[in-house]
C-alpha positions in Angstrom: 81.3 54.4 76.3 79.4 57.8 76.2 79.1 59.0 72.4 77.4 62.1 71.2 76.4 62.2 67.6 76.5 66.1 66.5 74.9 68.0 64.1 76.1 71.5 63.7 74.6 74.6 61.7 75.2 75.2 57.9 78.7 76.4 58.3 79.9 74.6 61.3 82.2 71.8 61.4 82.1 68.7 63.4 85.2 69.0 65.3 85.4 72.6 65.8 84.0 75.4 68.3 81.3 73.6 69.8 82.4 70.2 68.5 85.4 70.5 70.1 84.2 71.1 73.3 81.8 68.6 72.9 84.7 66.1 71.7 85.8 66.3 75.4 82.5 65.8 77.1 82.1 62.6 75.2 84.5 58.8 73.8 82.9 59.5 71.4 81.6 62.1 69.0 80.3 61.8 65.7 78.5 64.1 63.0 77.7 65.3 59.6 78.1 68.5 58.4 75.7 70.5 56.5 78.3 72.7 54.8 80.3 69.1 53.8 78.9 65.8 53.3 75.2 67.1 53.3 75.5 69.8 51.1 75.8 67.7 47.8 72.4 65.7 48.8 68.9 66.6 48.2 67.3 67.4 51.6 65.6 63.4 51.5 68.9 61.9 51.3 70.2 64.1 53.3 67.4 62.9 56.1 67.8 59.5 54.9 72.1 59.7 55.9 70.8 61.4 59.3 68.6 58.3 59.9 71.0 55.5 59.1 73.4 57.5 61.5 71.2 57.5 64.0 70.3 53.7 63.9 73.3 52.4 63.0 74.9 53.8 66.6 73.1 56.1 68.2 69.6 54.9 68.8 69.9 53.7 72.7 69.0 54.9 76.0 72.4 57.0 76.7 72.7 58.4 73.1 73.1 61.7 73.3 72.2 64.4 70.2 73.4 67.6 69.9 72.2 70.3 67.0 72.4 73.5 66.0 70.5 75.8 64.2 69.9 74.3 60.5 71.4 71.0 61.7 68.6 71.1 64.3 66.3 71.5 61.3 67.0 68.6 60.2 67.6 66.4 62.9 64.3 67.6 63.9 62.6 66.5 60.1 64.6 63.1 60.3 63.2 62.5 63.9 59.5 63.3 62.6 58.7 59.6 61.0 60.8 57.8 63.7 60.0 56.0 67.0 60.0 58.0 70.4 63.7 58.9 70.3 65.4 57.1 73.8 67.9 59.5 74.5 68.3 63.1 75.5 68.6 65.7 72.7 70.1 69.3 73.1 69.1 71.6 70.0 70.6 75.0 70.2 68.8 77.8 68.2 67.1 75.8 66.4 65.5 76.6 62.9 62.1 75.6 63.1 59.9 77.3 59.9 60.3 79.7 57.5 61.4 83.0 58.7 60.8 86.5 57.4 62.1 90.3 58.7 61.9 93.6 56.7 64.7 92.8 54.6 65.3 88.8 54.6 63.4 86.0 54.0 64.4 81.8 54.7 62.2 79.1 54.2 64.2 75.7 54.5 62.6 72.4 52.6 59.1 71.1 54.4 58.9 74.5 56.8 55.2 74.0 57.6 55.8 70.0 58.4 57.4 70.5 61.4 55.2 73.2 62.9 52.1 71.3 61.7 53.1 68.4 63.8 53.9 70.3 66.5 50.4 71.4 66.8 48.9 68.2 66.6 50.7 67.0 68.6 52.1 63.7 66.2 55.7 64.4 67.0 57.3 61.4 68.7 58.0 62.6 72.3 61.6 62.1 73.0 62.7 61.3 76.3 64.6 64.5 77.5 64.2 67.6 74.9 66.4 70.7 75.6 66.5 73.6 73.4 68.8 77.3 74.5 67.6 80.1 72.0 68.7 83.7 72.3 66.2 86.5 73.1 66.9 88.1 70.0 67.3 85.2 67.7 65.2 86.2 64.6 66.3 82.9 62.7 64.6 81.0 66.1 62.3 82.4 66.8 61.3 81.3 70.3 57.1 81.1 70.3 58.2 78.0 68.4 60.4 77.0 70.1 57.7 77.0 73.0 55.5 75.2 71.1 58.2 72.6 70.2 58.7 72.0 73.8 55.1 72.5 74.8 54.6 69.4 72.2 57.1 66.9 73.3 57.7 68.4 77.3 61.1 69.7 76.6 62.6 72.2 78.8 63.3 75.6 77.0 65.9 78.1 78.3 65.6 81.5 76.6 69.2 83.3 76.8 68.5 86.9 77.9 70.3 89.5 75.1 71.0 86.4 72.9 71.0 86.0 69.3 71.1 83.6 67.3 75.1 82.9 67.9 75.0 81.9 71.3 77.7 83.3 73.7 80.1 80.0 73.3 80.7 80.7 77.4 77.2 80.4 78.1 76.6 77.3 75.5 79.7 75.5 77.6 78.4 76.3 81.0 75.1 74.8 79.8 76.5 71.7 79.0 79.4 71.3 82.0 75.8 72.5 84.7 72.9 70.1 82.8 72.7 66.7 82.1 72.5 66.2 78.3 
């Protein structure tokens, strides 16, 4: 039974957009929200639920794990102190840091963590790493997004025009061309 376990960006839902498609892709599909279950935990229990989820039914050679912007944030923080991941993982602009333009700043719990092991190359390799960022995306910025895949030999695709809400027909055409 194919299952993919989703984790969708502050105000997305499980089972909608994205979800929904991804519903039909899948048996199975799975998630938490950040905007519902998530919210009312601190961010180490909220890693800690992520975790459990992961192990519990989703830790095998054809899991399949889907995230998007914030949720990639912190699938990305949960996978940090795990094993190599078996799986393929598809993170869609993804929040990697702390993020500042002329008029807003953002900077999520542990922003430097992730970066730092980037660079030193200490986070766990998974086996297939995609990420799809937008051109434009000032949230994902996509230098990191380079260095994320440079550090774990994921394969980035960089959407021309794109910001940080991906075209929905170019998110689905991803998924129904690539393996995930």
């Amino acid at each position: 039974m194919s299952s993919i376990y989703y984790l969708p960006g502050r105000s997305g839902r499980v089972a909608e957009g994205l979800g929904a498609f991804l519903q039909g892709q899948c048996d199975q599909l799975s998630g938490r929200e950040v905007a519902g279950d998530l919210k009312r935990l601190v961010f180490a229990d909220q890693l800690a639920a992520i975790r459990q989820d992961l192990l519990d039914s989703h830790w095998h050679d054809d899991g399949r794990l889907v995230a998007n912007s914030y949720g990639a944030y912190l699938l990305l923080h949960t996978l940090i102190d795990m094993e190599q991941y078996p799986g393929n993982i598809v993170l869609l602009s993804p929040i990697l840091g702390a993020v500042q333009t002329q008029k807003l700043f953002f900077r999520p719990p542990g922003a430097k963590r992730l970066l730092q092991s980037f660079e030193a190359g200490t986070f766990p390799k998974p086996r297939i790493l995609r990420c799809i960022v937008g051109e434009f995306d000032w949230q994902s910025e996509s230098s990191r997004c380079v260095d994320l895949c440079d550090a774990v030999n994921g394969r980035l695709s960089v959407v021309l025009g794109g910001s940080h809400n991906l075209d929905p027909e170019i998110v689905r055409n991803f998924f129904v061309t690539t393996e995930y």
